[in-house]
Biopython code that builds the backbone (N, CA, C, O; Angstrom):
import numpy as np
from Bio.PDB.StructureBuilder import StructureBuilder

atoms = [
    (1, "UNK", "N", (0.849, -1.167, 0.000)),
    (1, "UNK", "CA", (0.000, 0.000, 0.000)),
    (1, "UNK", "C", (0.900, 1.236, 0.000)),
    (1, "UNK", "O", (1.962, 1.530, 0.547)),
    (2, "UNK", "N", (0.078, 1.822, -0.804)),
    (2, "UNK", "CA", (1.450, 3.689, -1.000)),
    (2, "UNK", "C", (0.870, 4.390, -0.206)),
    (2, "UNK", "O", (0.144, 3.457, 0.136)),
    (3, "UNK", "N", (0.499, 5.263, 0.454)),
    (3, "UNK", "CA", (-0.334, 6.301, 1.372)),
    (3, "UNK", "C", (0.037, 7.477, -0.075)),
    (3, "UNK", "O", (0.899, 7.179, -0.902)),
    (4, "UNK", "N", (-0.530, 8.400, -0.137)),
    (4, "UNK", "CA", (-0.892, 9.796, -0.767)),
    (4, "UNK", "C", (-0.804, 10.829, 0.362)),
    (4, "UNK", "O", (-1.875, 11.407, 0.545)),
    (5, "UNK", "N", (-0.157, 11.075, 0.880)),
    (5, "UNK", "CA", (-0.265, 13.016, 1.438)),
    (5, "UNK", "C", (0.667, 13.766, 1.283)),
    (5, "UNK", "O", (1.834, 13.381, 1.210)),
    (6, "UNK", "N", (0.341, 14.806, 1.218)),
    (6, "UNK", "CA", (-1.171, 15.144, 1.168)),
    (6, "UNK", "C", (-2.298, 14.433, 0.114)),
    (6, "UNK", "O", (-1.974, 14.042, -1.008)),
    (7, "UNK", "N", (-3.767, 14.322, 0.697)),
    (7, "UNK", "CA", (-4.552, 13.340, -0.373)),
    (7, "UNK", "C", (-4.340, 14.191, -1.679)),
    (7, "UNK", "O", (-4.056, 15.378, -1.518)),
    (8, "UNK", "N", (-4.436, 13.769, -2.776)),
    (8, "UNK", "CA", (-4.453, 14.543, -3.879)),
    (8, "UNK", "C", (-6.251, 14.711, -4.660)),
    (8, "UNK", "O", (-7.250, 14.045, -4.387)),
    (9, "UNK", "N", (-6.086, 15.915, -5.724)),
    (9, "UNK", "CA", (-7.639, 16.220, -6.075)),
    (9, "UNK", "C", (-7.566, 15.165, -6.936)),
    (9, "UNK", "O", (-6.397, 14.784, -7.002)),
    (10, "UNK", "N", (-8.397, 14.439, -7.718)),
    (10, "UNK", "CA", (-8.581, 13.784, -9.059)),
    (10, "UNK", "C", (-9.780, 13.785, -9.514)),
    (10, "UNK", "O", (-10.699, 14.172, -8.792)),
    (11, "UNK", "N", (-9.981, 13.390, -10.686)),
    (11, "UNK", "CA", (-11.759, 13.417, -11.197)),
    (11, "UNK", "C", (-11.811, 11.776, -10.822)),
    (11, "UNK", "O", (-10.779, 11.105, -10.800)),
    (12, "UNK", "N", (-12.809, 11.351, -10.602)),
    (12, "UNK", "CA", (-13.418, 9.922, -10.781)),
    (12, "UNK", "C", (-14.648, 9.992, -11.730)),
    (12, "UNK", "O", (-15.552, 10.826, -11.660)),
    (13, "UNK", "N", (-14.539, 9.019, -12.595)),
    (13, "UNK", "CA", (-15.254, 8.755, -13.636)),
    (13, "UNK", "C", (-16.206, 7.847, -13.130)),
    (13, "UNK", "O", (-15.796, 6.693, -13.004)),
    (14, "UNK", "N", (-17.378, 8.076, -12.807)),
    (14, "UNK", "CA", (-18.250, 6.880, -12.187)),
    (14, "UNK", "C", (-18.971, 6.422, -13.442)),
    (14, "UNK", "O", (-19.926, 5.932, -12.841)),
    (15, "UNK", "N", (-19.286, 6.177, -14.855)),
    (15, "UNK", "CA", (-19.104, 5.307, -15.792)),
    (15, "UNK", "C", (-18.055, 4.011, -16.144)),
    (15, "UNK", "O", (-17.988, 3.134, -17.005)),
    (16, "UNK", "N", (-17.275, 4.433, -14.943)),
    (16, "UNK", "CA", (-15.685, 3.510, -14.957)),
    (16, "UNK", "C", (-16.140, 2.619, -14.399)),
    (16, "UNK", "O", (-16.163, 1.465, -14.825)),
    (17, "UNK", "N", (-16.690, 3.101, -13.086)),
    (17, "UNK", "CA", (-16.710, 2.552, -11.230)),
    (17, "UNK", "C", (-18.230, 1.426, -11.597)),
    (17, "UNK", "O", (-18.338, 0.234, -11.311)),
    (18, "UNK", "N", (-19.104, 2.199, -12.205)),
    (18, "UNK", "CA", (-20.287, 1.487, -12.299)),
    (18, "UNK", "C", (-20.832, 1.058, -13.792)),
    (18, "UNK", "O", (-21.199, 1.852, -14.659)),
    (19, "UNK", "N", (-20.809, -0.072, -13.875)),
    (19, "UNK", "CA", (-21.358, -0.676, -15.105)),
    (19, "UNK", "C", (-22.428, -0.413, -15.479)),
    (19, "UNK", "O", (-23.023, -1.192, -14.733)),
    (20, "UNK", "N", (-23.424, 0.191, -16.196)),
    (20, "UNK", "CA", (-24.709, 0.080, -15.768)),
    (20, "UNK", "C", (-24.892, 0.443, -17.028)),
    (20, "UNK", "O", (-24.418, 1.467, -17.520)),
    (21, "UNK", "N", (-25.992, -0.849, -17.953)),
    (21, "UNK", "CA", (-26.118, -0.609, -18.936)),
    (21, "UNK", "C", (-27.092, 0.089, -19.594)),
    (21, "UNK", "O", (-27.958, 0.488, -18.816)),
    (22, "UNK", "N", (-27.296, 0.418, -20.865)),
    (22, "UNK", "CA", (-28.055, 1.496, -21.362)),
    (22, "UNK", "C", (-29.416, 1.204, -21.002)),
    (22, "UNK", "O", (-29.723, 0.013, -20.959)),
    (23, "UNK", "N", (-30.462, 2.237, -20.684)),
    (23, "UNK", "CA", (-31.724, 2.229, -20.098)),
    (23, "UNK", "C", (-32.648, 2.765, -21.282)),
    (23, "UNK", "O", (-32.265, 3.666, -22.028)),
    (24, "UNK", "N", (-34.075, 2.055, -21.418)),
    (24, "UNK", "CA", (-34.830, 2.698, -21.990)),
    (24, "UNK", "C", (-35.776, 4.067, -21.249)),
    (24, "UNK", "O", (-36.447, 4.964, -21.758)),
    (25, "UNK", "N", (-35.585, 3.862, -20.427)),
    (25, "UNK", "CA", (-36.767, 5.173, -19.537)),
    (25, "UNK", "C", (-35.063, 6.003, -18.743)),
    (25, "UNK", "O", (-33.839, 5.870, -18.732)),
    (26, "UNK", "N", (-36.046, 6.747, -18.262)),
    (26, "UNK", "CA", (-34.645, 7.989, -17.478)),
    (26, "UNK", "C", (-35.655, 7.618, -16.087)),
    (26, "UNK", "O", (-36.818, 7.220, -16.025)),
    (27, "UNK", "N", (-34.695, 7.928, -15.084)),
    (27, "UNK", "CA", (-35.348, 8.525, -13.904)),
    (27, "UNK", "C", (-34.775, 10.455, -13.394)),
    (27, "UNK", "O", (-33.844, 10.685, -12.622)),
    (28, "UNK", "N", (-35.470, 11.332, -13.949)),
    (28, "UNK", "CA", (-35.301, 12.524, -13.357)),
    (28, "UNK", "C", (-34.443, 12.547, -12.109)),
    (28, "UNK", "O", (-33.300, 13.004, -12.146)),
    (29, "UNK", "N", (-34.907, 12.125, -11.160)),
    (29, "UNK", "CA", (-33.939, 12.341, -10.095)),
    (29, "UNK", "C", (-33.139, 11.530, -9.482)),
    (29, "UNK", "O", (-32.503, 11.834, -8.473)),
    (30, "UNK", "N", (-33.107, 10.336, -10.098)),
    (30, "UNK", "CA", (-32.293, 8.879, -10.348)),
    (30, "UNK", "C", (-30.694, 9.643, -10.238)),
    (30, "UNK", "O", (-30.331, 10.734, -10.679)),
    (31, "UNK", "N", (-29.915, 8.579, -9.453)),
    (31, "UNK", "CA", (-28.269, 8.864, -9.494)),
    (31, "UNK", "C", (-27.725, 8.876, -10.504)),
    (31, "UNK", "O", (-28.120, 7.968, -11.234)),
    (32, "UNK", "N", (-26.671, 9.736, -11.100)),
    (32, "UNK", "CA", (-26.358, 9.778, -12.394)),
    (32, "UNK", "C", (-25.046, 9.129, -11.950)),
    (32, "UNK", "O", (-24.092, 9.698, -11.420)),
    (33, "UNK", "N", (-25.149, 8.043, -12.211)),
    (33, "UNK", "CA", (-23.647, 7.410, -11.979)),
    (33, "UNK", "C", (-22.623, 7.197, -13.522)),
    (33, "UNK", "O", (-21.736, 6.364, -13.711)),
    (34, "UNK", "N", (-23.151, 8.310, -14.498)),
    (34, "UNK", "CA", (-22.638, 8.450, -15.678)),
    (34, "UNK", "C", (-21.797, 9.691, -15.479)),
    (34, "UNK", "O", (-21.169, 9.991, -16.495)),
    (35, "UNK", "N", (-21.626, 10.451, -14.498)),
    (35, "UNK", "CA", (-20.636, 11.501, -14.276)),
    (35, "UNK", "C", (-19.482, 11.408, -13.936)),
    (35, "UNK", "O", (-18.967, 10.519, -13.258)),
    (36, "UNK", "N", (-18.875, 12.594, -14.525)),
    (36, "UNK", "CA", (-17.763, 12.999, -13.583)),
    (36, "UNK", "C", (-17.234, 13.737, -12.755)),
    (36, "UNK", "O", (-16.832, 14.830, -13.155)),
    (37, "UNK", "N", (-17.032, 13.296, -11.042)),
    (37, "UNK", "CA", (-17.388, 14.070, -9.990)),
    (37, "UNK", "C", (-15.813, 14.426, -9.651)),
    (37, "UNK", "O", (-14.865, 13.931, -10.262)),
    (38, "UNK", "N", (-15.713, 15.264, -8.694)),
    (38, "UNK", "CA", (-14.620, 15.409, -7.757)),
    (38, "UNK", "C", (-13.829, 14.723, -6.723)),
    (38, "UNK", "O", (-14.304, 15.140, -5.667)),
    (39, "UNK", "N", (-13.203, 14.179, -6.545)),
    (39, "UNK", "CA", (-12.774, 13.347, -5.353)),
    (39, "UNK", "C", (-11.632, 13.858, -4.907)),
    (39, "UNK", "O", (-11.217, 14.888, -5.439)),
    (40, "UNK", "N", (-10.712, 13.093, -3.584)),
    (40, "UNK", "CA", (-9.680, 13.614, -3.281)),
    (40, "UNK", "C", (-8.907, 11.838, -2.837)),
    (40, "UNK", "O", (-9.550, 11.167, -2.030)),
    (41, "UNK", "N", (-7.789, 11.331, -3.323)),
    (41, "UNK", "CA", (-7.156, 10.635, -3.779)),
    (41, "UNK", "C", (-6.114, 10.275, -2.039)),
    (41, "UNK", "O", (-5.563, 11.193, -1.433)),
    (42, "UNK", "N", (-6.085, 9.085, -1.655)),
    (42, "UNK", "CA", (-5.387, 8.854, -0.275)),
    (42, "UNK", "C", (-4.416, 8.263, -0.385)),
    (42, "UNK", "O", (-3.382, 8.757, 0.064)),
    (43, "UNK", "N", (-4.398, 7.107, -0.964)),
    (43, "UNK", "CA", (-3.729, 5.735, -1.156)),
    (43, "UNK", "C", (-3.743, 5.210, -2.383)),
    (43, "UNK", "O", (-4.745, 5.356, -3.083)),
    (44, "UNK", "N", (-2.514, 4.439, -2.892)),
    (44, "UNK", "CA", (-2.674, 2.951, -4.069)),
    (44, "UNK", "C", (-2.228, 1.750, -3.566)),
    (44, "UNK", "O", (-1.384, 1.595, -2.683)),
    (45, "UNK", "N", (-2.958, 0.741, -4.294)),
    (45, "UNK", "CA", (-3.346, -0.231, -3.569)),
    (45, "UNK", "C", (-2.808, -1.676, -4.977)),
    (45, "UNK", "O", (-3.875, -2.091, -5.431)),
    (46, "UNK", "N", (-2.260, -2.020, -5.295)),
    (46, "UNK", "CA", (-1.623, -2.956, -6.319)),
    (46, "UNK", "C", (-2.924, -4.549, -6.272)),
    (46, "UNK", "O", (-3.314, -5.080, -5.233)),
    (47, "UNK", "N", (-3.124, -4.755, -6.981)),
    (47, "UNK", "CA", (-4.542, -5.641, -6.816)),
    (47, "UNK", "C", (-3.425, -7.197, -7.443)),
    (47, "UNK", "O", (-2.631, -7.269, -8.381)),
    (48, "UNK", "N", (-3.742, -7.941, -6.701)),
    (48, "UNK", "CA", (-3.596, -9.646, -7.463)),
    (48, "UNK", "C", (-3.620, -9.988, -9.129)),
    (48, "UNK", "O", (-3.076, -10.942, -9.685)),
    (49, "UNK", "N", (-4.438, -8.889, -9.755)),
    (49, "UNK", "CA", (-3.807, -9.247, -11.050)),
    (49, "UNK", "C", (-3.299, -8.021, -11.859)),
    (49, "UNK", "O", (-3.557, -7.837, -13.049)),
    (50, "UNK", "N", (-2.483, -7.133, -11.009)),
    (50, "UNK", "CA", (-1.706, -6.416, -11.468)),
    (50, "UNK", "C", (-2.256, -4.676, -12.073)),
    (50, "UNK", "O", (-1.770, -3.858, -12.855)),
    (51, "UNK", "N", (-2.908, -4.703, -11.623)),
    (51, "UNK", "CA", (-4.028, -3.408, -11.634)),
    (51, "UNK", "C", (-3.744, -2.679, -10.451)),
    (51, "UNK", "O", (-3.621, -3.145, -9.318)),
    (52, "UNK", "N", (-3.659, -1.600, -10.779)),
    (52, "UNK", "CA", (-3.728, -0.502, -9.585)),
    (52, "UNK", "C", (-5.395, 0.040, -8.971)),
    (52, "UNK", "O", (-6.419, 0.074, -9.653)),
    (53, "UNK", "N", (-5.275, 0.383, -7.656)),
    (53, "UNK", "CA", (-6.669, 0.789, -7.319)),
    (53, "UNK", "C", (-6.377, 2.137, -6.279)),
    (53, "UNK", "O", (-5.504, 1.942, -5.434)),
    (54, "UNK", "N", (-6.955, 3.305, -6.281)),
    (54, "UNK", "CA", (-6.559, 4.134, -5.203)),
    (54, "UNK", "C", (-8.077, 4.226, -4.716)),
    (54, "UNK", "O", (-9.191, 4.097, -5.225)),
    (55, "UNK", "N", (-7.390, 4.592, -3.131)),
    (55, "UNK", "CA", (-8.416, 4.939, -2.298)),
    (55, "UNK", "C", (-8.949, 6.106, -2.168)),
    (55, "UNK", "O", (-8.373, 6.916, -1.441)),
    (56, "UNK", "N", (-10.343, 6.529, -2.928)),
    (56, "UNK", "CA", (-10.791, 7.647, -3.192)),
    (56, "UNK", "C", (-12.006, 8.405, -2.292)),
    (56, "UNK", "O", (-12.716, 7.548, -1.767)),
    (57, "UNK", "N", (-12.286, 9.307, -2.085)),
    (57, "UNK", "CA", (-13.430, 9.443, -1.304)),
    (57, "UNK", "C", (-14.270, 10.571, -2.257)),
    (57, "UNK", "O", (-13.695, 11.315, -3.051)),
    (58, "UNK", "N", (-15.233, 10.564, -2.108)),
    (58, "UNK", "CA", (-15.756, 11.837, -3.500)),
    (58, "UNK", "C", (-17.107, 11.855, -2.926)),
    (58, "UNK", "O", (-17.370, 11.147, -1.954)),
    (59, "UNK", "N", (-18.154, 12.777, -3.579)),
    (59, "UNK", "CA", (-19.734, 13.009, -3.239)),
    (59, "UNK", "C", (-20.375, 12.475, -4.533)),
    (59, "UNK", "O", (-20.032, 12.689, -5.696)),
    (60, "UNK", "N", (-21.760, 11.455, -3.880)),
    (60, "UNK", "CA", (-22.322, 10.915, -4.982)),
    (60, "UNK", "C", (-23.637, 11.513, -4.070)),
    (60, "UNK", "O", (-23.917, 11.267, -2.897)),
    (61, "UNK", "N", (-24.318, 12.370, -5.029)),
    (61, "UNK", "CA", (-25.594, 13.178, -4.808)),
    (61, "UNK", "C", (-25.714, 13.093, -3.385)),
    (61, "UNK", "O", (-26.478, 12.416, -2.697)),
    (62, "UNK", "N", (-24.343, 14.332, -2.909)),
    (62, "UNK", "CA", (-24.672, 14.888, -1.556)),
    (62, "UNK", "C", (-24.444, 13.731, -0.378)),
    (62, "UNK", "O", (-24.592, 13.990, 0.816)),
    (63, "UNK", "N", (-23.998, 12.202, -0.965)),
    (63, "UNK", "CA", (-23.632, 11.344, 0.373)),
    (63, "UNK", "C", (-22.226, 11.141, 0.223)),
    (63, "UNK", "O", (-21.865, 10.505, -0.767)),
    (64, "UNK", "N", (-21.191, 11.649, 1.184)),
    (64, "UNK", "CA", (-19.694, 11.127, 1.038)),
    (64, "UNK", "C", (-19.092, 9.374, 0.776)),
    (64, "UNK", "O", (-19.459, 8.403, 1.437)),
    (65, "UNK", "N", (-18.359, 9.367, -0.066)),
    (65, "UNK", "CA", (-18.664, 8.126, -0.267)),
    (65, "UNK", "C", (-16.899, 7.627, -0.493)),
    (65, "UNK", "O", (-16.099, 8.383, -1.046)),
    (66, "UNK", "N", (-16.541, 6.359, -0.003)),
    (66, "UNK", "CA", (-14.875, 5.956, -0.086)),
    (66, "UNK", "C", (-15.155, 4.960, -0.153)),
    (66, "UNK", "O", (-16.032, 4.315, 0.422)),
    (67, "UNK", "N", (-14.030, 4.569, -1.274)),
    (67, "UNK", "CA", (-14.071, 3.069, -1.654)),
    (67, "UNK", "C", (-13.077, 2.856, -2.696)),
    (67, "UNK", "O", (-13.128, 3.763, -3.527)),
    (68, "UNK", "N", (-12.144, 1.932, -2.959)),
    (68, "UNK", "CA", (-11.182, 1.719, -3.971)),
    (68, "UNK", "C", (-11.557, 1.507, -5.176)),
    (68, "UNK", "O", (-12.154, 0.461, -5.429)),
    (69, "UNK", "N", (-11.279, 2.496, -6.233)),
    (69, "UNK", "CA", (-11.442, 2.954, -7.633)),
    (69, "UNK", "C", (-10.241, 2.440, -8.644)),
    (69, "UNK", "O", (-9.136, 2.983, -8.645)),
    (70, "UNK", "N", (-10.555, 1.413, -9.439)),
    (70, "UNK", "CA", (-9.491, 1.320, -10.597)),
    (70, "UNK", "C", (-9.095, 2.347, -11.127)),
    (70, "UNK", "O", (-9.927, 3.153, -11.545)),
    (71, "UNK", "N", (-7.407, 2.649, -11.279)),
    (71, "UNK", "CA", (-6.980, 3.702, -11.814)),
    (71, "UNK", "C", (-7.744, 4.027, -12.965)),
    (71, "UNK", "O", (-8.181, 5.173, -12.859)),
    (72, "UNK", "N", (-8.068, 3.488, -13.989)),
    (72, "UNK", "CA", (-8.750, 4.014, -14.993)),
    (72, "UNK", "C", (-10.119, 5.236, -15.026)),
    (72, "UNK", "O", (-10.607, 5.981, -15.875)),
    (73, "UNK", "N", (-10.334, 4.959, -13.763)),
    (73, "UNK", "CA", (-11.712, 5.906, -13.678)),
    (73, "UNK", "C", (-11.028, 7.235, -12.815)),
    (73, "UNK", "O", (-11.799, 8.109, -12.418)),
    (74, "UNK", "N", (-9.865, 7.326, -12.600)),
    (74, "UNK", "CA", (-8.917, 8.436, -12.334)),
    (74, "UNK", "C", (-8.445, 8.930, -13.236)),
    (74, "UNK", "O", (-8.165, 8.396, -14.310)),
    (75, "UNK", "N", (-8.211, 10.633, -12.735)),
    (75, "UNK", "CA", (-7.511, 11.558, -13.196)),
    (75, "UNK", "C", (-7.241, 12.773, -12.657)),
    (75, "UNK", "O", (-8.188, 13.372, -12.148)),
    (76, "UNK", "N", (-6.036, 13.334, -12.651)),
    (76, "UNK", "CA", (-5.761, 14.683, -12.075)),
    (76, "UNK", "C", (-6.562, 15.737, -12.106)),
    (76, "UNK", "O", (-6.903, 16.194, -13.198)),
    (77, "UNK", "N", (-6.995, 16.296, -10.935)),
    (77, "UNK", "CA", (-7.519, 17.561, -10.860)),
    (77, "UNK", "C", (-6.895, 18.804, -10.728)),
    (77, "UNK", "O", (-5.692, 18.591, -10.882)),
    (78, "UNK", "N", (-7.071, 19.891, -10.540)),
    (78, "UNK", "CA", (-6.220, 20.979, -10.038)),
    (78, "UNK", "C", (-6.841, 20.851, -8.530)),
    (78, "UNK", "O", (-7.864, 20.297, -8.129)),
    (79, "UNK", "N", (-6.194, 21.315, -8.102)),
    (79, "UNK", "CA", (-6.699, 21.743, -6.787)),
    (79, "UNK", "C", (-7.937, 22.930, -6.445)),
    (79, "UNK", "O", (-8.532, 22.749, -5.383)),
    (80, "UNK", "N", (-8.239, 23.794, -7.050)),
    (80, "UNK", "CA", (-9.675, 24.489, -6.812)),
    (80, "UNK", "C", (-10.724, 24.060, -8.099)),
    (80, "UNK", "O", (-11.704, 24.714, -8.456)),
    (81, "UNK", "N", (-10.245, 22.800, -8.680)),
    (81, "UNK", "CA", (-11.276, 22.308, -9.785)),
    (81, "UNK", "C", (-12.552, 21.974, -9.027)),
    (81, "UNK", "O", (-12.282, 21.516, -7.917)),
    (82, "UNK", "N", (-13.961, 22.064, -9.293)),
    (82, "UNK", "CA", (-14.595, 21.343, -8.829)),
    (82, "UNK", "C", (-15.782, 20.971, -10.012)),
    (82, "UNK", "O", (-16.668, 20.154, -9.761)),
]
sb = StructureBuilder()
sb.init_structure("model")
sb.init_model(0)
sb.init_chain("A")
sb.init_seg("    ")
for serial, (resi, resn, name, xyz) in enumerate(atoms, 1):
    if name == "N":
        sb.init_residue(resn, " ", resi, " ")
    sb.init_atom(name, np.array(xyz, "f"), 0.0, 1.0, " ", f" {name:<3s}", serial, name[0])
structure = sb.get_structure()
């Protein structure tokens, strides 16, 4: 495990994080787990088949939320990006 600090900003791609396949109806106020939100980046974490994962924490409609994210659904933020 690497620790990150200070945590760093990154985008998380929650189209990455969540599979979720194409829908015929919408829900208006349904989670858009097709965005890309803000997070702030702690740790990497080397997975059993050779994949990286960091420990991210970010807001998914207003609930704080942490949980290890395949690098792929990462990316650098600036620091006052939001």
């Amino acid at each position: 495990m690497h620790m990150v600090r200070p945590t760093q900003p990154v985008w998380v791609d929650l189209s990455a994080i969540y599979a979720v396949p194409k829908s015929v109806a919408t829900v208006p106020d349904g989670l858009d787990l097709a965005a890309t939100v803000p997070g702030r980046l702690s740790m990497w974490q080397a997975t059993t088949t050779g994949h990286w994962v960091g420990w991210v924490t970010f807001e998914l409609e207003g609930d704080s939320q942490s949980q290890w994210v395949i690098s792929d659904a990462l990316s650098p933020r600036e620091p006052d990006a939001t």
